[in-house]
C-alpha positions as CSV (number, residue, x, y, z in Angstrom):
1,X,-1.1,20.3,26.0
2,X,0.1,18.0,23.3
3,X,-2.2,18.6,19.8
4,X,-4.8,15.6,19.7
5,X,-3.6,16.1,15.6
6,X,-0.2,15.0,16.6
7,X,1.6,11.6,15.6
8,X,4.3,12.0,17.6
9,X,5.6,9.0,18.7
10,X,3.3,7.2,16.6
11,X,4.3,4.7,14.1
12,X,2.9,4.0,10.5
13,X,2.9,1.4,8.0
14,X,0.7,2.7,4.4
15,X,0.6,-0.1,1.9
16,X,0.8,1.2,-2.7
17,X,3.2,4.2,-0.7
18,X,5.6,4.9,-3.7
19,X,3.2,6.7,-6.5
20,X,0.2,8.9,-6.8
21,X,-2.3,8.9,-3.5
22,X,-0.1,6.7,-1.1
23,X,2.9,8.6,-1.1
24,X,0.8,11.6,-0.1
25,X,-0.3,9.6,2.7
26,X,3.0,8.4,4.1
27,X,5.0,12.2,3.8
28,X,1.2,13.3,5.4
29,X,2.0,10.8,8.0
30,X,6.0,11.7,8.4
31,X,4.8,15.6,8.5
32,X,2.6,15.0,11.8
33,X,5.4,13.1,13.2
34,X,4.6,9.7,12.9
35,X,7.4,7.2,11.9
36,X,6.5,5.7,8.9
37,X,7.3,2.6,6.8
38,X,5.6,2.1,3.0
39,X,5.0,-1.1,1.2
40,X,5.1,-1.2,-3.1
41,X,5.3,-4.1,-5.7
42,X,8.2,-2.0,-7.3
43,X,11.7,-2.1,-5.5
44,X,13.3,0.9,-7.8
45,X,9.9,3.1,-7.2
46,X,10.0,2.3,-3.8
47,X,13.5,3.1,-3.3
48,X,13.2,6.8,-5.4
49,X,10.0,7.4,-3.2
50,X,12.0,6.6,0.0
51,X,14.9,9.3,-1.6
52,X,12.4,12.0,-2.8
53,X,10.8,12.3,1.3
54,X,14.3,12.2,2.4
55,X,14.8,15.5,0.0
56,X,11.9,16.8,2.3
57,X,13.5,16.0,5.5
58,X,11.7,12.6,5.9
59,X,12.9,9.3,6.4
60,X,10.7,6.6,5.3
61,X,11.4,2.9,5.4
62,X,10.6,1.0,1.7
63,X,9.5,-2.4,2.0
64,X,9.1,-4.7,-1.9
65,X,6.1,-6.4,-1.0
66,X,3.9,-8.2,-3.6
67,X,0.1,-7.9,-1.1
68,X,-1.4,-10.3,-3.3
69,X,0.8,-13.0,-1.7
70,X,-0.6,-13.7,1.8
71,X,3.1,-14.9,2.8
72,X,4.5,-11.5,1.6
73,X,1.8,-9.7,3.6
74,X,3.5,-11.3,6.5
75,X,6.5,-10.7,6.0
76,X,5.8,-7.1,5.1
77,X,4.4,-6.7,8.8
78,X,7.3,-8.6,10.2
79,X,9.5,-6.1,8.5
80,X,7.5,-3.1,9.1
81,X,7.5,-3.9,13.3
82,X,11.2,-4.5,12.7
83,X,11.8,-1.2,11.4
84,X,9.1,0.8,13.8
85,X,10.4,-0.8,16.7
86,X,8.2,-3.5,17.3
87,X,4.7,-1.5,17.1
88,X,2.4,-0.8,14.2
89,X,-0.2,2.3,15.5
90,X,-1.6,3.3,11.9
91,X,-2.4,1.1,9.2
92,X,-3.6,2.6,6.1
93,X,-4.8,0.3,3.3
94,X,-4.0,2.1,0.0
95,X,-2.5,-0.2,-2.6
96,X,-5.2,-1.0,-5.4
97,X,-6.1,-0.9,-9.2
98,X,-8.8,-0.3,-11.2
99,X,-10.0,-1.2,-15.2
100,X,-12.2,1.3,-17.3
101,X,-14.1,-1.3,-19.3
102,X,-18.1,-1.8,-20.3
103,X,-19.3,-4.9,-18.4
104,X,-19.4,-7.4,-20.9
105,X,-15.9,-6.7,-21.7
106,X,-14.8,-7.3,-18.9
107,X,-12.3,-10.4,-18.3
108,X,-12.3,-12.7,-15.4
109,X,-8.7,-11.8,-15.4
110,X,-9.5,-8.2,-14.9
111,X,-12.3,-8.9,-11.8
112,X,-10.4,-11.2,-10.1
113,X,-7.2,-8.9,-10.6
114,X,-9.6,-5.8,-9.0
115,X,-11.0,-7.9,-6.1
116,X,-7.2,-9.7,-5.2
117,X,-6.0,-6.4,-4.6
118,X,-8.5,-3.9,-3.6
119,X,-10.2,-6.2,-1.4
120,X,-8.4,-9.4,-0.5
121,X,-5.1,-8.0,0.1
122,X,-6.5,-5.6,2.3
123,X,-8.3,-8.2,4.3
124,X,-5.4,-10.0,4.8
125,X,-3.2,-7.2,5.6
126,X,-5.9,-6.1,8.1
127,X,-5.8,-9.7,10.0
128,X,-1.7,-9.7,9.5
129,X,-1.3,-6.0,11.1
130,X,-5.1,-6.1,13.5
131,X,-3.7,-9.3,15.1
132,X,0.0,-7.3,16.1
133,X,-3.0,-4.0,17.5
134,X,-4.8,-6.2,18.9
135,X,-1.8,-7.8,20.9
136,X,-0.5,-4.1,21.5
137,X,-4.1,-2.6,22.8
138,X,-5.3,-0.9,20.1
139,X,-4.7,1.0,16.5
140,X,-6.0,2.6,14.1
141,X,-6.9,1.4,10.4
142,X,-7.3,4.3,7.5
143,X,-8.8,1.9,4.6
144,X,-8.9,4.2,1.4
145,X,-12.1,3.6,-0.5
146,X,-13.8,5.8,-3.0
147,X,-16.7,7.9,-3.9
148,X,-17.1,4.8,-6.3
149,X,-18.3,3.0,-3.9
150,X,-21.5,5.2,-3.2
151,X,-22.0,6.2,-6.9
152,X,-21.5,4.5,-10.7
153,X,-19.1,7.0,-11.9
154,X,-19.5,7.6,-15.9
155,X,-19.0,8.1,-19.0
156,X,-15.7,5.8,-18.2
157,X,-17.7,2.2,-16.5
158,X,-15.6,0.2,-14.3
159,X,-17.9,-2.2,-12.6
160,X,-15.4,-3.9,-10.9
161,X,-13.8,-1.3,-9.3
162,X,-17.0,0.3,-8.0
163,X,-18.1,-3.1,-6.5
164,X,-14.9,-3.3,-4.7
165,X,-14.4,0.1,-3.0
166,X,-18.1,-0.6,-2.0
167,X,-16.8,-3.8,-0.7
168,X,-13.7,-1.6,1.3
169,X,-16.9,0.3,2.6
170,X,-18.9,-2.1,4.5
171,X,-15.5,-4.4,5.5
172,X,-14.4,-1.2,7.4
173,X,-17.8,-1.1,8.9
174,X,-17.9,-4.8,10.0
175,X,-14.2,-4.6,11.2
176,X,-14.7,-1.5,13.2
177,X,-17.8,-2.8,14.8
178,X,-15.9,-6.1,15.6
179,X,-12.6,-4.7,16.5
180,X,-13.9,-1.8,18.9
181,X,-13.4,-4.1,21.6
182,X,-9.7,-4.6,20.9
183,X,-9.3,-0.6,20.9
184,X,-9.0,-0.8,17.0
185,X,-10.4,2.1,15.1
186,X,-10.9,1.4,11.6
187,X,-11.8,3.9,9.3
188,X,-12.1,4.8,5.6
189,X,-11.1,7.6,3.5
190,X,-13.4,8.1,0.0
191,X,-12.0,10.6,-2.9
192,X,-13.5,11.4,-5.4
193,X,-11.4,12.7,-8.8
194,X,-7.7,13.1,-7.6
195,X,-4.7,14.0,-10.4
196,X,-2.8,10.9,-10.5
197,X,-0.9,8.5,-12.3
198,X,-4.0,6.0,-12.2
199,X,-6.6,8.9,-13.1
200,X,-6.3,11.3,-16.2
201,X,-8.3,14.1,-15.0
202,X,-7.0,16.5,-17.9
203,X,-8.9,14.0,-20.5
204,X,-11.0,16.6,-22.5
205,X,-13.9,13.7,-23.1
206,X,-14.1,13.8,-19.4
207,X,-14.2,17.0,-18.6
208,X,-18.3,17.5,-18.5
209,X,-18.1,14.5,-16.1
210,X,-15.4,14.7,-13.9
211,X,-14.8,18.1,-13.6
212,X,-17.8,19.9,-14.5
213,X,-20.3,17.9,-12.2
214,X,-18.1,18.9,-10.0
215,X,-19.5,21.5,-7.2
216,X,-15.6,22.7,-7.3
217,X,-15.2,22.5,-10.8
218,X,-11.8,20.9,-10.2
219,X,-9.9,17.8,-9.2
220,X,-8.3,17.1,-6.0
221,X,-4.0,17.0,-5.5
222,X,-2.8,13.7,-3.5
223,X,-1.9,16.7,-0.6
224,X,-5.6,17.6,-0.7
225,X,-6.4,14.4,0.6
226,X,-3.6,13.4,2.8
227,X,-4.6,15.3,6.0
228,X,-8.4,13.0,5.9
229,X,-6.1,10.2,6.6
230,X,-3.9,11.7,9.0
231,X,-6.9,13.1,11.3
232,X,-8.3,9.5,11.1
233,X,-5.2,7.8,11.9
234,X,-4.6,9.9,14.9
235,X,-6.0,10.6,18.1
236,X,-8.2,13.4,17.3
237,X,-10.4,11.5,15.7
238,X,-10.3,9.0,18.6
239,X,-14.3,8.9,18.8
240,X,-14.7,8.1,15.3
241,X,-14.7,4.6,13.8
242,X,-16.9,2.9,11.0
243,X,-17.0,6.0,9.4
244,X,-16.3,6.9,5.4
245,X,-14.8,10.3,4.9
246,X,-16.1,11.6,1.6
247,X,-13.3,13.8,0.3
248,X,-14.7,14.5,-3.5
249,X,-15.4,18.3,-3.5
250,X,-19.0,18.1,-3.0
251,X,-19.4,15.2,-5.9
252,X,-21.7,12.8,-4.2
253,X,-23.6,15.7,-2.8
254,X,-25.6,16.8,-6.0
């Protein structure tokens, strides 16, 4: 009997893939078996990640992509189905960014920055990627939210970024509702504190309030996170869509 958490024979595009949380996803991906492409802004960092997982006995395909630019979203996916051999099974929406800023300091510039990635660029790589499942008969869509989206984290405020991910929230909601038909699952995957570049877990004034509040008194590792996404993308979780997976060590729960 073949493991319902197997990706064998599965194929994977995981978009932000070079750094931090998304590289964790796409070797998470490579490990089950899938084959995987990854999509960055940053040719160099996506060309070290690509030689790091191939260290690990993975072989990942890099793809420079700019996901703020609808016409390099399409082109990404055209790549990606190039690359995969003409199929895309698991999308997972990763790329995004975040400001730590109180809400009267914060610029247009900065919202609109938050919003173009974290929530329009995955829209449109949804539609760009959906549209290639949908013509294939189904997929499955791993959108990585946040805890942020269910809570207002503090003492750092980022309004923006909390409005997005809650955004991300109820788009994977609407889209798996819509898209069941189509034999798209769409999904999402919420941490809480992670160590990575983007979040400075070892800051001592945060401590009390990341850490602390914490029911595990610790923050998660990018690993720690990576096998959520893989059990959504896959087929043991086949039942499952509109769903957020809180991942946060018991955060929200208190």
């Amino acid at each position: 009997m073949t493991s319902p958490f197997s990706l064998s024979g599965k194929t994977a595009l995981v978009t932000g893939g070079n750094q931090g949380l998304g590289r964790a996803f796409a070797l998470g991906l490579a490990a089950a078996g899938a084959q995987v492409a990854f999509s960055g802004r940053r040719e160099e960092a996506n060309l070290a990640a690509a030689a790091e997982a191939e260290k690990l006995g993975h072989t990942l395909l890099p793809i420079t992509a700019d996901i703020t630019d609808d016409a390099q979203v399409d082109a990404m996916t055209e790549v990606a189905l190039a690359g995969l051999g003409g199929r895309i099974d698991i999308l997972v929406n990763n790329a995004g960014t975040c400001y730590h800023a109180p809400s009267f300091e914060v610029t247009d510039e900065q919202w609109a920055n938050v919003f173009d990635l974290n929530v329009r660029a995955l829209w449109k790589t949804s539609l760009a990627v959906g549209a290639q499942m949908r013509a294939q008969g189904g997929g499955s869509i791993v959108n990585i939210g946040s805890m942020s989206g269910e809570i207002v984290n503090r003492p750092q405020w980022q309004p923006a970024y909390n409005a997005s991910k809650a955004a991300v929230h109820h788009l994977t909601k609407s889209l798996a509702v819509e898209w069941a038909p189509y034999g798209i699952r769409v999904n999402a995957v919420a941490p809480g504190y992670v160590k990575t570049e983007m979040a400075d877990v070892d800051r001592p004034d945060f401590q009390r309030y990341w850490i602390e509040d914490c029911p595990q008194q610790r923050a998660a590792s990018p690993d720690e996170i990576a096998p959520a996404v893989v059990f959504l993308a896959g087929d043991g979780a086949s039942f499952i869509t509109g769903s957020i997976l809180v991942t946060d060590g018991g955060y929200t729960a208190v």
